[in-house]
C-alpha atoms as a printed R data frame, in Angstrom:
    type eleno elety resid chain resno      x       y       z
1   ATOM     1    CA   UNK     A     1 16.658  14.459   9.354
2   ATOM     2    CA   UNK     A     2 14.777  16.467   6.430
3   ATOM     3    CA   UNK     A     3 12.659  16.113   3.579
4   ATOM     4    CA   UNK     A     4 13.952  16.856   0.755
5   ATOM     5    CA   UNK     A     5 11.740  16.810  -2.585
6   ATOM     6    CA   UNK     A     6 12.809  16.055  -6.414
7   ATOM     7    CA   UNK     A     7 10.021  16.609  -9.450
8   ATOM     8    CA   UNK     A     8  6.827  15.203  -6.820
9   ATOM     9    CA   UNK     A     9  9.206  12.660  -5.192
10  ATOM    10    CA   UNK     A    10  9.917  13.148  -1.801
11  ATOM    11    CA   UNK     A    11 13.100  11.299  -0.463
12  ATOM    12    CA   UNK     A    12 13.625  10.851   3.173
13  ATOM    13    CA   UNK     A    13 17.791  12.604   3.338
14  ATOM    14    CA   UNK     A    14 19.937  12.729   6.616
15  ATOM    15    CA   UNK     A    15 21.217  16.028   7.302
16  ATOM    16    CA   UNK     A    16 23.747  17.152   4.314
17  ATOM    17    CA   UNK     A    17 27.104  19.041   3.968
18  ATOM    18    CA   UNK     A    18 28.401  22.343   1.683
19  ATOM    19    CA   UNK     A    19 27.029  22.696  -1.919
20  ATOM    20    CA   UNK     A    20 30.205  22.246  -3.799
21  ATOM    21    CA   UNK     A    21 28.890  18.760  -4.894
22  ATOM    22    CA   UNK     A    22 31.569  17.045  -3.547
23  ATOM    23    CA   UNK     A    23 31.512  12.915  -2.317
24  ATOM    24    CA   UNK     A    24 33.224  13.453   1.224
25  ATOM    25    CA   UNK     A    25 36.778  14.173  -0.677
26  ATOM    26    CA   UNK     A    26 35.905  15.800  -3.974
27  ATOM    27    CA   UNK     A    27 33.852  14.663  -6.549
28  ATOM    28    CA   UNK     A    28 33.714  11.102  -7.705
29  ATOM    29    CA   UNK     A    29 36.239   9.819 -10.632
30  ATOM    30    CA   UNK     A    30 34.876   9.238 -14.065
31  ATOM    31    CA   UNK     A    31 33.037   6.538 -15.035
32  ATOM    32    CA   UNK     A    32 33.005   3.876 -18.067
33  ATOM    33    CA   UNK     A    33 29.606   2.810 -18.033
34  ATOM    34    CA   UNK     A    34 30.175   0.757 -21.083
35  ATOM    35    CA   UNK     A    35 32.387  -1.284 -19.681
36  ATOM    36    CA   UNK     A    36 31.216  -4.643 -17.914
37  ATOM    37    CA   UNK     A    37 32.344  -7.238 -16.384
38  ATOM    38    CA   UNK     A    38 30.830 -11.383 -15.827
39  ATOM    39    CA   UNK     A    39 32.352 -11.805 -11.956
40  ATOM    40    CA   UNK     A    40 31.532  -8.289 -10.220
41  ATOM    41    CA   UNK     A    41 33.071  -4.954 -10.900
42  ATOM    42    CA   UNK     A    42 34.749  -4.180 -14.388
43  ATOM    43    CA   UNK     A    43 37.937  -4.019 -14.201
44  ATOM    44    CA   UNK     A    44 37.726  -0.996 -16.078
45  ATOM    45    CA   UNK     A    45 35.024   0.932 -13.757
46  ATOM    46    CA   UNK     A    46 36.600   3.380 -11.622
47  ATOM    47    CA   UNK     A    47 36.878   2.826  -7.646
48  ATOM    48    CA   UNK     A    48 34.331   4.169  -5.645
49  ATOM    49    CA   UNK     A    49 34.693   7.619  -4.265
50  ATOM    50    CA   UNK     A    50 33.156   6.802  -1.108
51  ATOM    51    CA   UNK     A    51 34.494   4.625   2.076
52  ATOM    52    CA   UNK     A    52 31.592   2.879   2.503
53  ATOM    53    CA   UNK     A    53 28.969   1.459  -0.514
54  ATOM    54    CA   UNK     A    54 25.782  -0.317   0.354
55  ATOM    55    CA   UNK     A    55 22.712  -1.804  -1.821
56  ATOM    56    CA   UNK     A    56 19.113  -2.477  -0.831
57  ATOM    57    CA   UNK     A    57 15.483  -3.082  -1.639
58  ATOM    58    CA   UNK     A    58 13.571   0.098  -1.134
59  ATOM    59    CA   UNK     A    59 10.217   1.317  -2.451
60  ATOM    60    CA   UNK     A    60  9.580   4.191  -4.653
61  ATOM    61    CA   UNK     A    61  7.408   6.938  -4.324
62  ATOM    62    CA   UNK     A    62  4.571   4.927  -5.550
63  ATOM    63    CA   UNK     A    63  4.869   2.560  -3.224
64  ATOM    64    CA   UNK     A    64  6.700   0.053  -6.134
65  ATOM    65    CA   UNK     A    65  9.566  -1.824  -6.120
66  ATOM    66    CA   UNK     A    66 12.819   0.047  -5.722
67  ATOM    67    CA   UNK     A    67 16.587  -0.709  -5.188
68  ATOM    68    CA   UNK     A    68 18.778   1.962  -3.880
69  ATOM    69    CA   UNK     A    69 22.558   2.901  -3.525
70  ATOM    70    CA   UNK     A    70 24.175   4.468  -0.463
71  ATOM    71    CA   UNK     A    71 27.266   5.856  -0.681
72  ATOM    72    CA   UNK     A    72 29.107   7.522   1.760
73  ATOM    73    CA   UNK     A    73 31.182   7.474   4.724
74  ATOM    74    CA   UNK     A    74 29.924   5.550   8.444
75  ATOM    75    CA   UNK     A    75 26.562   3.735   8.870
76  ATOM    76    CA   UNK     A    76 24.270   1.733  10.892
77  ATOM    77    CA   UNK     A    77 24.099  -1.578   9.636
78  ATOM    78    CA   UNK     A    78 20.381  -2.122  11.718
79  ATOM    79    CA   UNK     A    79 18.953   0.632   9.552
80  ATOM    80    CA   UNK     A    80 21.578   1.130   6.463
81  ATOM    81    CA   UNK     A    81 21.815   4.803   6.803
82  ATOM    82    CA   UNK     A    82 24.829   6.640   6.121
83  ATOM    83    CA   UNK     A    83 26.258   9.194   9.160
84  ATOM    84    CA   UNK     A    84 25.668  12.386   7.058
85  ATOM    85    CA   UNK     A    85 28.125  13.647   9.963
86  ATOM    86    CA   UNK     A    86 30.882  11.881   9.351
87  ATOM    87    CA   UNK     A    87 31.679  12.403   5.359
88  ATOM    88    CA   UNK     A    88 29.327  13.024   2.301
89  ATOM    89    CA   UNK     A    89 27.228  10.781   1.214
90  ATOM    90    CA   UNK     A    90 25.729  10.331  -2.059
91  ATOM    91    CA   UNK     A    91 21.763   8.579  -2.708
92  ATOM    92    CA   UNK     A    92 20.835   7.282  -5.730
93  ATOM    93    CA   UNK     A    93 17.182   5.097  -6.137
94  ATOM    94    CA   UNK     A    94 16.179   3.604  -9.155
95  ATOM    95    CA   UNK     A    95 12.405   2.918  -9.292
96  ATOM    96    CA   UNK     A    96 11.469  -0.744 -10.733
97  ATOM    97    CA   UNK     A    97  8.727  -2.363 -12.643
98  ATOM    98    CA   UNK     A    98  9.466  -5.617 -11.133
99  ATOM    99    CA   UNK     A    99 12.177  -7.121  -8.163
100 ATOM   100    CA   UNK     A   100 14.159  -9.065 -10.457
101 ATOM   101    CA   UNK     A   101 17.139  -6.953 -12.573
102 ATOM   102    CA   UNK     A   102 19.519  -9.066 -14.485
103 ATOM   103    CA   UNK     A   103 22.735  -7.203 -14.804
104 ATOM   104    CA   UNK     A   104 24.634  -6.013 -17.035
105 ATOM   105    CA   UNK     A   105 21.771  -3.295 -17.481
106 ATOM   106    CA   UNK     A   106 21.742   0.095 -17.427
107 ATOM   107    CA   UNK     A   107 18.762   2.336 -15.990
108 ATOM   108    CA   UNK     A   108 17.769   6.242 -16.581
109 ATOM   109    CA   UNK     A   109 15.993   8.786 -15.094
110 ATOM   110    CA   UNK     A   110 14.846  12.689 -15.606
111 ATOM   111    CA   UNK     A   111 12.541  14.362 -15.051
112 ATOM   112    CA   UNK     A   112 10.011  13.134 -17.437
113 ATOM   113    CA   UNK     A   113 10.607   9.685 -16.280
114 ATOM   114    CA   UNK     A   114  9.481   8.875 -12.600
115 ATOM   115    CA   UNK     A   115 11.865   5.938 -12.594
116 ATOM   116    CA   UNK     A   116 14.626   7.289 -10.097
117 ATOM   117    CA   UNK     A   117 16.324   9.753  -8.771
118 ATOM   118    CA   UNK     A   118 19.274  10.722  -6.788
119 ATOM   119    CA   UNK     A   119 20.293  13.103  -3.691
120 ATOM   120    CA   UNK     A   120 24.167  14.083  -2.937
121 ATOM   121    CA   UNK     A   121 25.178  15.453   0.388
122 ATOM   122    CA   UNK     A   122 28.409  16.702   0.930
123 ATOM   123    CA   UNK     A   123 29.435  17.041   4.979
124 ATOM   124    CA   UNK     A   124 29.203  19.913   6.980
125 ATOM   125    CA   UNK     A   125 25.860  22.240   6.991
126 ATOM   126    CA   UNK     A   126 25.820  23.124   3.269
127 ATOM   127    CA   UNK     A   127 23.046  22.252   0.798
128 ATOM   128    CA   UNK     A   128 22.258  19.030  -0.839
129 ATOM   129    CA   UNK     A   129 21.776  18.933  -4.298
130 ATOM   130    CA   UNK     A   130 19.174  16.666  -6.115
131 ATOM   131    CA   UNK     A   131 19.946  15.267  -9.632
132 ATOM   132    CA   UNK     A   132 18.152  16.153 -12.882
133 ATOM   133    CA   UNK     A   133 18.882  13.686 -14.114
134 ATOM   134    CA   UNK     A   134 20.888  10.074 -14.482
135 ATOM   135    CA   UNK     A   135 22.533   6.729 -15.359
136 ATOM   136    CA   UNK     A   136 23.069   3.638 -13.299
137 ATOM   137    CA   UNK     A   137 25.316   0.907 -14.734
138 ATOM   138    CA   UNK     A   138 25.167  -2.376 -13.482
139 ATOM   139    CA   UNK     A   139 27.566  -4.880 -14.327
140 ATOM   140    CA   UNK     A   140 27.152  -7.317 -11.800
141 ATOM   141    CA   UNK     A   141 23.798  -7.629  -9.208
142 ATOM   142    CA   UNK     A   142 23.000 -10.351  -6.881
143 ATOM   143    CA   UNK     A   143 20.345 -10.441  -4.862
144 ATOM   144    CA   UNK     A   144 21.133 -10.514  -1.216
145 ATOM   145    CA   UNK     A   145 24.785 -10.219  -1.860
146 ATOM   146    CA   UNK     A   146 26.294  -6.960  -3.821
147 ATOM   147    CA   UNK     A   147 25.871  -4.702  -6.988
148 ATOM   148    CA   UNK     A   148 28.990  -3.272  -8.701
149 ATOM   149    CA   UNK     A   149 28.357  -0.727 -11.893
150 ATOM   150    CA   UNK     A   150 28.555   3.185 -12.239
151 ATOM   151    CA   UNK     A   151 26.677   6.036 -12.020
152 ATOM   152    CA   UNK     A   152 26.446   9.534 -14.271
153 ATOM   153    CA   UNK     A   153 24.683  12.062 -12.445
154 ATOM   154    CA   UNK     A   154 23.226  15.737 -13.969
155 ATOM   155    CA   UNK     A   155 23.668  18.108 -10.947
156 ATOM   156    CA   UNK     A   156 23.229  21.491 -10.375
157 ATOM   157    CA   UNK     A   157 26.589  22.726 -11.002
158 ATOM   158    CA   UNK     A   158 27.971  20.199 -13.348
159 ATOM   159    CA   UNK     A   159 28.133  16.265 -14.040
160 ATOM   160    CA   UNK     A   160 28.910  13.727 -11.094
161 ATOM   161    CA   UNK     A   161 30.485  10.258 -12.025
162 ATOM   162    CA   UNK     A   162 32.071   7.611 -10.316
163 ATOM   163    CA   UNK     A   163 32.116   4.177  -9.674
164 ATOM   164    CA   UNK     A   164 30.500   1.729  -6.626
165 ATOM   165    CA   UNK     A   165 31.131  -2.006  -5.499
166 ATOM   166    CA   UNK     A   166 28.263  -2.257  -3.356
167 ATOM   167    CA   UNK     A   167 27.367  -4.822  -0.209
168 ATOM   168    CA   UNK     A   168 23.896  -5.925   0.572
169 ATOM   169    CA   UNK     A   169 22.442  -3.900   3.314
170 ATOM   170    CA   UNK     A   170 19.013  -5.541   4.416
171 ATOM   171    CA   UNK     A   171 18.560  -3.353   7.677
172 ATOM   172    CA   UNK     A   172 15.175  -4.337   9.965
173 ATOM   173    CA   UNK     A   173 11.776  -5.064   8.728
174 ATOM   174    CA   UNK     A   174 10.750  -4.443   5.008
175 ATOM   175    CA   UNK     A   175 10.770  -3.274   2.194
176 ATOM   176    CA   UNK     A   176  6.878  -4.160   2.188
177 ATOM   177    CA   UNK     A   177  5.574  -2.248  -0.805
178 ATOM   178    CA   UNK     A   178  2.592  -2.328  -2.804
């Protein structure tokens, strides 16, 4: 593994692919972000890009609360880290005031605002690229369970959207912030 850093965040990143910006088979499909939905996904947000989609309670880089998505290919369910070997994988945190988000809601960062930030990795030994950037929609979040919402991403190179239907991934231990 590497670190990686974005603005003065520094994100812990498994080994990433080629630059081309791509989510394992190409870029991710547009997204509606306006579009929600009361039982889970909308059934107008695109399908996730990525095999596998997992969502967790993380901290941020000031030790706050933090929830993050990982999207990718393969993973270790002990540790819910996505084999950066096996396809691309695509990390997006969103940095919280408090534990509790009632979806639908929709959260923003850039670089002015330390409230998130996201990392995508295609496979292979290329570059990863860090976002300037973004949007996460949710349309449906339970605690424990799943998240299901979409993201629009400012990368180098152009915009990355897509859609994700995420299951809870509580790996060992943690998160123990603040």
């Amino acid at each position: 593994m590497r670190f990686l850093g974005l603005v003065p965040v520094i994100l812990l990143a498994a080994a990433c692919g080629d630059d081309d910006g791509g989510g394992g088979g190409g870029d991710a499909p547009e997204a509606d972000a306006s579009s929600t939905g009361s039982d889970g996904a909308s059934a107008d947000a695109p399908e996730s890009a990525f095999a596998v989609n997992l969502v967790e309670r993380t901290c941020g880089p000031a030790d706050g609360p933090a929830v993050t998505l990982r999207l990718g290919g393969d993973y270790d369910p002990e540790t819910c880290t996505i084999d950066p070997d096996a396809s691309g994988n695509l990390v997006i945190s969103i940095y919280l005031d408090e534990w509790n988000i009632e979806a639908p809601v929709t959260y923003t960062f850039d670089p002015e605002q330390l409230t998130g930030s996201a990392l995508a990795c295609p496979a292979g030994d290329g570059a990863c690229r860090s976002a300037t950037a973004g949007q996460v929609h949710f349309d449906s979040f339970s605690d424990g369970e799943s998240a299901a919402g979409t993201y629009e991403l400012t990368m180098p190179g152009g915009p990355m959207t897509g859609g994700f239907d995420a299951t809870w991934c509580a790996g060992e231990g943690g998160p123990y912030c603040g």
